[in-house]
C-alpha positions in Angstrom: 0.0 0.0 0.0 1.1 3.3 -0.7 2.7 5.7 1.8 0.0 8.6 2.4 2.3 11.9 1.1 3.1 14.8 3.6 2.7 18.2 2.5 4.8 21.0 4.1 2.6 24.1 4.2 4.6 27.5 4.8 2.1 28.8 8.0 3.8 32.0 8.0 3.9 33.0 4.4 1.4 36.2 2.6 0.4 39.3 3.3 -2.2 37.8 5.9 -0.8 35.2 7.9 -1.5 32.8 9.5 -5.3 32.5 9.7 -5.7 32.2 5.8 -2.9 29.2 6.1 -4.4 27.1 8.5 -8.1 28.4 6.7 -6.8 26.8 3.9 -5.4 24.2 5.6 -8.9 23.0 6.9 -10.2 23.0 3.6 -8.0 21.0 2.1 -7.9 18.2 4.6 -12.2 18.0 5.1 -11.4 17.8 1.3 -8.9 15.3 0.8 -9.4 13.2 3.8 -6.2 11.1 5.0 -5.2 10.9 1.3 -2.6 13.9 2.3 -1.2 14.5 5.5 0.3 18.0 6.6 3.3 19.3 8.3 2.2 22.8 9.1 5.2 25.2 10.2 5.6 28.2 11.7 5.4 29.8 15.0 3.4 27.3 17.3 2.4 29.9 19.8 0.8 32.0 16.9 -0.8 28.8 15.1 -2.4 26.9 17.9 -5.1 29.4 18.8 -5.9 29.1 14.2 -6.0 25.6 14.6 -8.3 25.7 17.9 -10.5 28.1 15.8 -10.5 25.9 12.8 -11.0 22.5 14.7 -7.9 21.1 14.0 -6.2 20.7 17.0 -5.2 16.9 17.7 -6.1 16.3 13.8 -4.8 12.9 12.5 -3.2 14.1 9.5 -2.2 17.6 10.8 1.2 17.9 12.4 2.8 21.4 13.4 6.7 22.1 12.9 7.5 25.0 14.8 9.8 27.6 13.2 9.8 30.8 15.5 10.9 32.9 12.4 9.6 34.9 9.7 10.9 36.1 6.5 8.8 39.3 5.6 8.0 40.1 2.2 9.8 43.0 1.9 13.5 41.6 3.3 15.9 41.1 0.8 15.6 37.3 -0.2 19.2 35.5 -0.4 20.1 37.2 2.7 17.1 36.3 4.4 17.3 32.5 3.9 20.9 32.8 5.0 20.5 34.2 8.7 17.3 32.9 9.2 17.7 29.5 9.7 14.6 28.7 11.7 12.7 30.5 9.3 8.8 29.1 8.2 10.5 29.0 4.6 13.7 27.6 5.7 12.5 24.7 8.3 10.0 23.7 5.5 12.6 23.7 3.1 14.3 21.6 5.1 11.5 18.9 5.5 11.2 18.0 2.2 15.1 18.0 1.5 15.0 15.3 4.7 12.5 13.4 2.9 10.0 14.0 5.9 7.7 15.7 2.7 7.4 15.3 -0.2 6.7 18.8 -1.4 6.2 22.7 -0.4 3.6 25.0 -0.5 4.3 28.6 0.6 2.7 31.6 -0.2 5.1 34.0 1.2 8.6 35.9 -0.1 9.1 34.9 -4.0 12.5 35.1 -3.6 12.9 33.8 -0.5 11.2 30.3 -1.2 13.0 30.2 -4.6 16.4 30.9 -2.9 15.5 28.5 -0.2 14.7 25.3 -2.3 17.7 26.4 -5.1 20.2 26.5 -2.2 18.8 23.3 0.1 17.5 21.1 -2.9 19.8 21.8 -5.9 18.7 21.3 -9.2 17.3 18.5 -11.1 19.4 16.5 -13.4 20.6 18.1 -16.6 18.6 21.8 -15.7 20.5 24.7 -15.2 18.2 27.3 -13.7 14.9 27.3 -11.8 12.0 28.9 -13.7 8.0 30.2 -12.0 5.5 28.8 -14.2 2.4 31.3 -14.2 -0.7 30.2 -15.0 -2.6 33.2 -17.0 -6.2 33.5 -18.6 -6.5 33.2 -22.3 -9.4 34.6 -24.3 -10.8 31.4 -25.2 -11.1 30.7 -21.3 -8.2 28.0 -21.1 -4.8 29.5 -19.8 -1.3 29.6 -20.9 2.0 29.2 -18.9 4.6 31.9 -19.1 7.9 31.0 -17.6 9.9 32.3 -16.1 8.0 34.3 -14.5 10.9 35.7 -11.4 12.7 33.1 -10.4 15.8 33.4 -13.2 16.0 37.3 -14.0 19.3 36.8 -16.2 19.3 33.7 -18.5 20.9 32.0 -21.3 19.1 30.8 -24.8 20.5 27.5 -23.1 18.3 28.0 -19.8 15.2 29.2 -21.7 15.7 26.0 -23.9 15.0 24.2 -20.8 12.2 26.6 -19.8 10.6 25.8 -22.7 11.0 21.9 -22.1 9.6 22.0 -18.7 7.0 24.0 -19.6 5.7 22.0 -22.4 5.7 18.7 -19.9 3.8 20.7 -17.0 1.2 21.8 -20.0 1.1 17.9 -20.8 0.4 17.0 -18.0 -1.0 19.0 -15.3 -2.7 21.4 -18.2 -3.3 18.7 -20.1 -2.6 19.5 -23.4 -1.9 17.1 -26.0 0.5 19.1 -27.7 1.5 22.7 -26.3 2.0 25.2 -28.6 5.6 27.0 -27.4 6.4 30.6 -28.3 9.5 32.8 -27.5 8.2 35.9 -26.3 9.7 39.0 -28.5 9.2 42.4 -30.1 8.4 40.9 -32.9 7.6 37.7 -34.9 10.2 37.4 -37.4 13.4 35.5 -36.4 15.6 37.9 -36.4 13.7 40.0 -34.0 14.8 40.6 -30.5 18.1 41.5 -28.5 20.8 38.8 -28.7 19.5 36.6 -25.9 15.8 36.0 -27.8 17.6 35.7 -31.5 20.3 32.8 -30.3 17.2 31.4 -27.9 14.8 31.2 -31.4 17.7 29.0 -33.1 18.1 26.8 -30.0 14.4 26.2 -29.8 13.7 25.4 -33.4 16.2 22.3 -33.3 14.7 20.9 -30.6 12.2 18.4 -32.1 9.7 17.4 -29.2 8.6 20.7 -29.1 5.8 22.2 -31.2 7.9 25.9 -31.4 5.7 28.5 -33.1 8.3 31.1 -33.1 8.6 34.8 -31.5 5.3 35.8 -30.0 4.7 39.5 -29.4 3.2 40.8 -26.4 -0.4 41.4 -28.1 -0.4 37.6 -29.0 0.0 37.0 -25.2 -3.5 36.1 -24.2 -4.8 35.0 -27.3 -5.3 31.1 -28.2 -2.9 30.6 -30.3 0.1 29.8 -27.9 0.2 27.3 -24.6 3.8 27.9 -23.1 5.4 31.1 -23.6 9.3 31.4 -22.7 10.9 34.4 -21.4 13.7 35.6 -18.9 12.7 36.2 -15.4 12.9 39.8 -15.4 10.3 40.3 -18.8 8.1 37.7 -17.3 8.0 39.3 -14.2 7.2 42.5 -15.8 4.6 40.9 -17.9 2.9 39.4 -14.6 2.6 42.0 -12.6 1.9 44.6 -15.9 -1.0 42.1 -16.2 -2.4 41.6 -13.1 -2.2 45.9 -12.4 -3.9 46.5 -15.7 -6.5 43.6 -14.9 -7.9 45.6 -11.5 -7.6 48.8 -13.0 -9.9 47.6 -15.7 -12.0 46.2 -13.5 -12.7 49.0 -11.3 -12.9 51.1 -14.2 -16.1 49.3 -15.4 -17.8 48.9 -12.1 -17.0 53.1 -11.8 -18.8 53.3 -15.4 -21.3 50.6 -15.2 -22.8 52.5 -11.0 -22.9 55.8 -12.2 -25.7 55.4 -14.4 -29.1 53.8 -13.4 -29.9 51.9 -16.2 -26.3 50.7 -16.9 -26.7 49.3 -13.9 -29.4 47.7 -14.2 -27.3 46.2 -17.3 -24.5 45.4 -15.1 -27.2 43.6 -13.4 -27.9 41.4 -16.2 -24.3 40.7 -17.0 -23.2 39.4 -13.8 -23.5 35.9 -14.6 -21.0 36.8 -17.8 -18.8 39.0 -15.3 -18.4 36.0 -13.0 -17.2 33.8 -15.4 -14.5 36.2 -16.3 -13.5 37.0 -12.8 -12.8 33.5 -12.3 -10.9 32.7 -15.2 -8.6 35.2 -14.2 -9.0 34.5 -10.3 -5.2 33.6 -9.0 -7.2 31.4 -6.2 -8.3 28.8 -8.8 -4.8 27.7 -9.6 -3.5 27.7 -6.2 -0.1 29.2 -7.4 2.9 28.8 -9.3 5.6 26.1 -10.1 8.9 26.5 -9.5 10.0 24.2 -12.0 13.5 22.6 -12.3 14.6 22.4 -8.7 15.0 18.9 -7.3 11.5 18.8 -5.4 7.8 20.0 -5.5 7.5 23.6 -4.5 4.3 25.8 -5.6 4.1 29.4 -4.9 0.6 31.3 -4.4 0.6 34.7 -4.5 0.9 37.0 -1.2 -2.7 37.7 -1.2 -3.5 34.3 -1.2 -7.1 33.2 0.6 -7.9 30.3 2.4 -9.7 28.5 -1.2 -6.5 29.9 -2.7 -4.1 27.6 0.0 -6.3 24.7 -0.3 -5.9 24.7 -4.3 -2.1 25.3 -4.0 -2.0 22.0 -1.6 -3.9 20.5 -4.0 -1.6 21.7 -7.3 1.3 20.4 -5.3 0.1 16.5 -4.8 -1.0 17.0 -8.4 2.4 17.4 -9.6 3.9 14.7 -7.5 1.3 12.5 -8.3 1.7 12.8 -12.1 5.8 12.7 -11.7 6.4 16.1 -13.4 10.1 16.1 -12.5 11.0 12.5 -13.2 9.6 13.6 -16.7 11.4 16.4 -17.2 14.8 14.7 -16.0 13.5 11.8 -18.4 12.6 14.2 -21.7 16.0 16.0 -21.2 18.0 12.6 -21.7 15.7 10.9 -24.2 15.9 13.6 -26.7 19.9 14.3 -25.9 18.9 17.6 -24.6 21.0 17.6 -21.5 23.8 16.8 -24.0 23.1 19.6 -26.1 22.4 21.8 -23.5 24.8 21.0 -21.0 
């Protein structure tokens, strides 16, 4: 029979700690039942009273790791990890490297939990570079990964060859996409386009023959459905993230301003909010649970800082998904059966 997996779930990590952790928490375990257990870390003193509140205390599949520190999200990353040993990040780090879990689930400091798992887990056979696989809405309702989307901010054409490769698995299967459309994202869609990194990156891509490479892609092409993986350095993607979610509220807000000063446009409004909720949730960050930090030697998924209690409870969920289907032994497996660690090593 089948060892039940362990979780480690950064308590401490996001803007709102702890409550929408251990929130989340709860979910996911009336959800999953003892198909998952979880090692919940963080300070104890500041938990317990959470998992009082959230009837969890003495739960069969719920143990607590205590880790006294906290890495906030505006301290300087690298540093951080380094002289915070006891750290939320750190200590569940630490866990999985032990083999205690088998993945990580945080939804604090970026940088810190990419510099944590870089540093404590290494890399995976034959990849260079980590790389944060965002999810992001398309206008046909299905979404597209863009990687990398902070982890890497100064690559190689070599390390976005392998972005693109572990992209294209993770669309396979976690997306599940029979054959992923991969673009290079560029100022234009000719191959010569681009600075030097994106024009020696298209020649790299277009040898490599498991991929179905579509070429450059151009930022307007983004969210439309003709691409599935788009590959990018981590400081453009990051950009194109954050660009994306800004302009996303501001449009929002801009059409509930329009649609409630006016009587009978809202009494449209009215009308349209089964259409507006569909849209709202296609590009709800909470549905996905977070993001991938692909090519490290373990299962780490980041949520974002704002990150609710359904929004925890998805990410735990994204994270047994991905050990489940054995996204890194694929990846590890793709790069040697197509000579790619060769070529790119």
């Amino acid at each position: 029979m089948a060892s039940i997996p362990a979780i480690a779930v950064d308590g401490m990590g996001g803007d709102f700690a702890p409550e929408p952790v251990v929130g989340g928490v709860a979910l996911a375990l009336a959800e999953l039942g003892d198909r998952v257990r979880i090692c919940l870390v963080g300070d104890r003193e500041r938990l317990m009273p959470l998992l009082e509140k959230y009837n969890l205390a003495g739960h069969s599949c719920l143990e607590v790791v205590n880790a006294p520190e906290v890495i906030g999200m505006d301290e300087h990353p690298a540093s951080a990890v380094r002289t915070k040993r006891k750290s939320s990040i750190n200590v569940a780090a630490d866990l999985v490297k032990a083999g205690d879990c088998a993945g990580l689930f945080t939804a604090g400091n970026t940088g810190a939990a990419v510099a944590a798992t870089f540093l404590k887990w290494r890399m995976l056979q034959g990849i260079e570079r980590p790389a944060i696989a965002a999810a992001l809405p398309k206008t046909d309702g299905k979404r597209f990964l863009l990687l990398d989307a902070g982890a890497t901010v100064d690559c190689t054409p070599r390390n976005l060859a392998q972005f693109a490769i572990m992209g294209d698995i993770f669309a396979k299967l976690i997306l599940g996409m029979a054959v992923p459309n991969v673009g290079l994202l560029s100022n234009g869609t000719e191959p010569g386009k681009g600075n030097r990194l994106t024009q020696e990156s298209f020649s790299l891509l277009r040898e490599i023959n498991c991929l179905s490479f579509r070429g450059n892609v151009e930022g307007h092409d983004l969210f439309s459905p003709e691409v599935d993986v788009v590959v990018c350095d981590g400081f453009v993607g990051n950009v194109v993230l954050k660009t994306s979610e800004s302009l996303a509220k501001a449009i929002g807000k801009m059409v509930k301003e329009q649609i409630c000063s006016k009587a009978i446009w809202k009494a449209g409004g009215l009308l349209c909010k089964g259409a507006f909720e569909i849209i709202k949730k296609s590009s709800d960050a909470s549905e996905v649970g977070g993001a991938p930090l692909l090519g490290v030697r373990g299962t780490c998924l980041i949520g974002h800082g704002r990150a609710d209690a359904k929004a925890v409870c998805n990410g735990i969920k994204g994270v047994l998904n991905i050990i489940d289907t054995q996204v890194n032994e694929h990846i590890v497996e793709q790069i040697h059966e197509y000579g790619l660690d060769g070529v790119l090593a």
